[in-house]
C-alpha positions in Angstrom: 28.8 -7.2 -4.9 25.8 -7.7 -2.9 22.3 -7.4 -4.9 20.7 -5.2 -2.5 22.0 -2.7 0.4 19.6 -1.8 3.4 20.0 0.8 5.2 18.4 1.9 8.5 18.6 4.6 10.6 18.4 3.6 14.6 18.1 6.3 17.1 17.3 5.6 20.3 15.8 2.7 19.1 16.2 0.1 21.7 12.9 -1.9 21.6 13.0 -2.5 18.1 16.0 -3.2 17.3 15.2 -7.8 17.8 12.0 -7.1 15.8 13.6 -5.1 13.1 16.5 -7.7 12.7 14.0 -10.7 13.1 12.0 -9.3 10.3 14.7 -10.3 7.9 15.6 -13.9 8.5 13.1 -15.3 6.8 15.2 -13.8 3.2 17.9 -15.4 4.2 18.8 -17.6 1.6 16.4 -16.0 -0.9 18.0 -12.9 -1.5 21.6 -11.9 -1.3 21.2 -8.6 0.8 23.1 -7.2 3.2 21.3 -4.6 6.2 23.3 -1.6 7.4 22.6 -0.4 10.8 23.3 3.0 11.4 23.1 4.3 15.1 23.1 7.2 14.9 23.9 8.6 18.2 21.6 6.6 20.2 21.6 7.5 24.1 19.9 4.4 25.0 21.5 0.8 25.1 21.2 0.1 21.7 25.0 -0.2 20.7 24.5 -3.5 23.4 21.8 -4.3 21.3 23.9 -4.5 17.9 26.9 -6.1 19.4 25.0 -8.7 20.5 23.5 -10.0 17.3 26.6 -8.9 15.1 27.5 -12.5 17.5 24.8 -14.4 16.5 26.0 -16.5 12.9 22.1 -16.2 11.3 22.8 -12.7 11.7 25.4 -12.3 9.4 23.8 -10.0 6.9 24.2 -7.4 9.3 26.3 -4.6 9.2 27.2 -2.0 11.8 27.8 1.6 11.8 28.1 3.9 14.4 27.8 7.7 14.9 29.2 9.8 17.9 26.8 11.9 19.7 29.8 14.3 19.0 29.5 13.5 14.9 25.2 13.5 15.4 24.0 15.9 12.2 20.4 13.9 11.6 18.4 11.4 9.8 19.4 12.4 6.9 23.3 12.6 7.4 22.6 8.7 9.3 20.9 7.4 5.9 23.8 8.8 4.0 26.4 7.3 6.3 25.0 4.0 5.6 24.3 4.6 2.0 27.9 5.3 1.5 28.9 1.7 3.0 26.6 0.1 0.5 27.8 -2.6 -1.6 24.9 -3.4 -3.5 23.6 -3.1 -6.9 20.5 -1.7 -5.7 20.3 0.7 -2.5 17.7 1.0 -0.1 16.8 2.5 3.0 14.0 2.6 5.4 13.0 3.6 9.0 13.2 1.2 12.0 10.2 2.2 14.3 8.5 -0.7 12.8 5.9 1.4 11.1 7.4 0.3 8.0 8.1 -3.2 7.5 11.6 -3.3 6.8 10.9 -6.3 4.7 8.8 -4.3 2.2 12.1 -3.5 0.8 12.0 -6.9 -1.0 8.9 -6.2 -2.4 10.3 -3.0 -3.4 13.3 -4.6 -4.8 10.9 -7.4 -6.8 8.5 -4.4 -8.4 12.2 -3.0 -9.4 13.2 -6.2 -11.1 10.3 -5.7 -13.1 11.9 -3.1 -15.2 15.0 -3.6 -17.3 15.6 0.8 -16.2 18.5 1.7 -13.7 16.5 5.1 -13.8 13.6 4.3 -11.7 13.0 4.5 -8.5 10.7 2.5 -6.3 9.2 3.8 -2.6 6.3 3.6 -0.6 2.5 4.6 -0.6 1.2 4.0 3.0 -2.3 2.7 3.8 -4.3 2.3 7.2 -2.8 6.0 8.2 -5.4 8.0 10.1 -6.9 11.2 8.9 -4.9 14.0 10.1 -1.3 12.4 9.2 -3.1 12.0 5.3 -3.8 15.6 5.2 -0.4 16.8 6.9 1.1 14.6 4.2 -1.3 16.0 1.4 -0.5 19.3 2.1 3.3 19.2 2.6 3.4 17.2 -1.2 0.9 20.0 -3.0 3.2 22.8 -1.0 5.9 21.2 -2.7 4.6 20.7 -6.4 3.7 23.7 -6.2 6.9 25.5 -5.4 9.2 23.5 -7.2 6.9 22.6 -10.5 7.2 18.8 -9.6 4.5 16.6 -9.2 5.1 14.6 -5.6 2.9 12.5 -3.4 4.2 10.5 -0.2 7.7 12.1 0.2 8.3 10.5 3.0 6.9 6.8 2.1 9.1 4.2 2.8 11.3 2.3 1.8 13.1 4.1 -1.1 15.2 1.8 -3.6 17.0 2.2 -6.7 20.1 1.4 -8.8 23.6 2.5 -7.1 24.1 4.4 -10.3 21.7 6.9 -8.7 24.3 7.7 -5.7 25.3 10.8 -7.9 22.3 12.3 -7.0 22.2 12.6 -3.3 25.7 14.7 -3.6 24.6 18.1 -1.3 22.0 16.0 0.6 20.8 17.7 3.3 21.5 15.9 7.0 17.6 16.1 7.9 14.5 15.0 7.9 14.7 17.1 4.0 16.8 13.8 2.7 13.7 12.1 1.2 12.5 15.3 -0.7 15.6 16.4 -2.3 16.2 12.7 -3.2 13.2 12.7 -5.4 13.5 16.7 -6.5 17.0 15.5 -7.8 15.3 12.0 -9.3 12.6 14.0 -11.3 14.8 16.5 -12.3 17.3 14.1 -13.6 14.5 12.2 -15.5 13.9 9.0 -13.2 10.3 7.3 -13.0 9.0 6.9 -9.3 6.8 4.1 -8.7 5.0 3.3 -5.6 4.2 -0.1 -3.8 1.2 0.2 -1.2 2.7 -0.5 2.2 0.4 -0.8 5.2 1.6 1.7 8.1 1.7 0.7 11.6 1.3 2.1 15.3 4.4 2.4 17.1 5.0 0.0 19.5 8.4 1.1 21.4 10.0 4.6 21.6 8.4 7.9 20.1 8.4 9.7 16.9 11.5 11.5 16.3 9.8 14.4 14.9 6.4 14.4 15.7 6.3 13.3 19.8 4.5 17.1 20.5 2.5 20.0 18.4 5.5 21.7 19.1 7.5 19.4 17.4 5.8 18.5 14.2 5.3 22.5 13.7 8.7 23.0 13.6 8.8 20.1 11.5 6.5 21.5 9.2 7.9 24.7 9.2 12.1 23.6 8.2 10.1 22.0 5.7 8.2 24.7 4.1 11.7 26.9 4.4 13.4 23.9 2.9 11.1 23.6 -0.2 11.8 27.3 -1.1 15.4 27.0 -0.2 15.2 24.2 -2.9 13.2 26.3 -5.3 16.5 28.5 -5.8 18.3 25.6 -7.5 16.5 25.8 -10.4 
């Protein structure tokens, strides 16, 4: 069994899938890790991409998964196809538009050594974000302490990282963008901690966001969300 399990998402990813793979070689050696790829329906040449390094020997912590355009449900349905191949003790996943240093997940997975607790949880507080994505944020985690009598802040902070054992509670995960908010419902209402680690957040520098390329888009976003929170409010 590995120590830790990375998994990330690629969709349409193409320009960062050398700098996302790159980011890791310098744990090589110092952590026994393996990275899960998921593409997850990509329309761009990113399955080239893959097959290339899964050739290259300093790449062999890599892992490859791919999903049909036919089989495409979402993010969330990607991070739970990789989660699923995971062989680690500890599981994490994290985005690959490079906003997010995939390598915080080793700082992630060193603040999680910390504690001798298989019921904590570890993710992400971004810094350096500009204004109006704080108060989206803001207001979509007070919407949903609010509703569902939980106190949250950065849902969607990345990386997220905790113990296999904690597999049990993404059963009924949703297969969008919802993943990372029902993840830590379940966590709180199963009794896990959640600590943060500061990670600094990034401009893009290849592709567009997947949720948030128009006003149109992020509304709709914002909206599944909201209906999602109250759907989730029912459970309990």
């Amino acid at each position: 069994m590995k120590q830790l399990s990375i998994v990330i998402p690629f969709h349409n990813e193409e320009g960062n899938i050398e700098t996302v793979l790159k980011s890791f070689l310098p744990f090589v050696g110092r952590y026994d890790f393996e990275v899960i790829c998921v593409d997850d329906a990509s329309a761009d040449r990113s399955a080239e991409f893959f097959k290339r390094f899964l050739l290259m020997s300093e790449y062999n912590f890599m892992k490859f998964i791919t999903i049909s355009r036919e089989a495409h449900r979402g993010y969330g349905h990607a991070i739970m196809s990789g989660v699923r191949e995971a062989r680690g003790e500890v599981i994490s996943w994290t985005h690959s538009d490079m906003q997010a240093d995939p390598a915080d997940a080793f700082r992630a997975f060193d603040e999680y050594k910390k504690y001798n607790n298989p019921k904590i949880i570890i993710k992400g507080r971004r810094i350096g974000r500009n204004i109006s994505d704080v108060i989206f944020s803001f207001g979509m985690a007070s919407i949903a302490s609010i509703v569902l009598q939980k106190l949250f802040f950065e849902i969607n902070a990345q990386p997220k990282l905790f113990h296999r054992s904690a597999f049990s509670l993404l059963a009924g995960a949703p297969d969008d963008f919802s993943l990372d908010l029902y993840f830590l419902y379940q966590a709180k209402q199963s009794g896990y901690e959640i600590r943060n680690i500061p990670v600094k957040f990034a401009a893009r520098t290849f592709g567009e966001s997947k949720w948030a390329f128009s006003f149109s888009a992020k509304l709709k976003t914002i909206l599944r969300t909201v209906r999602y929170i109250f759907k989730l409010r029912r459970t309990i």
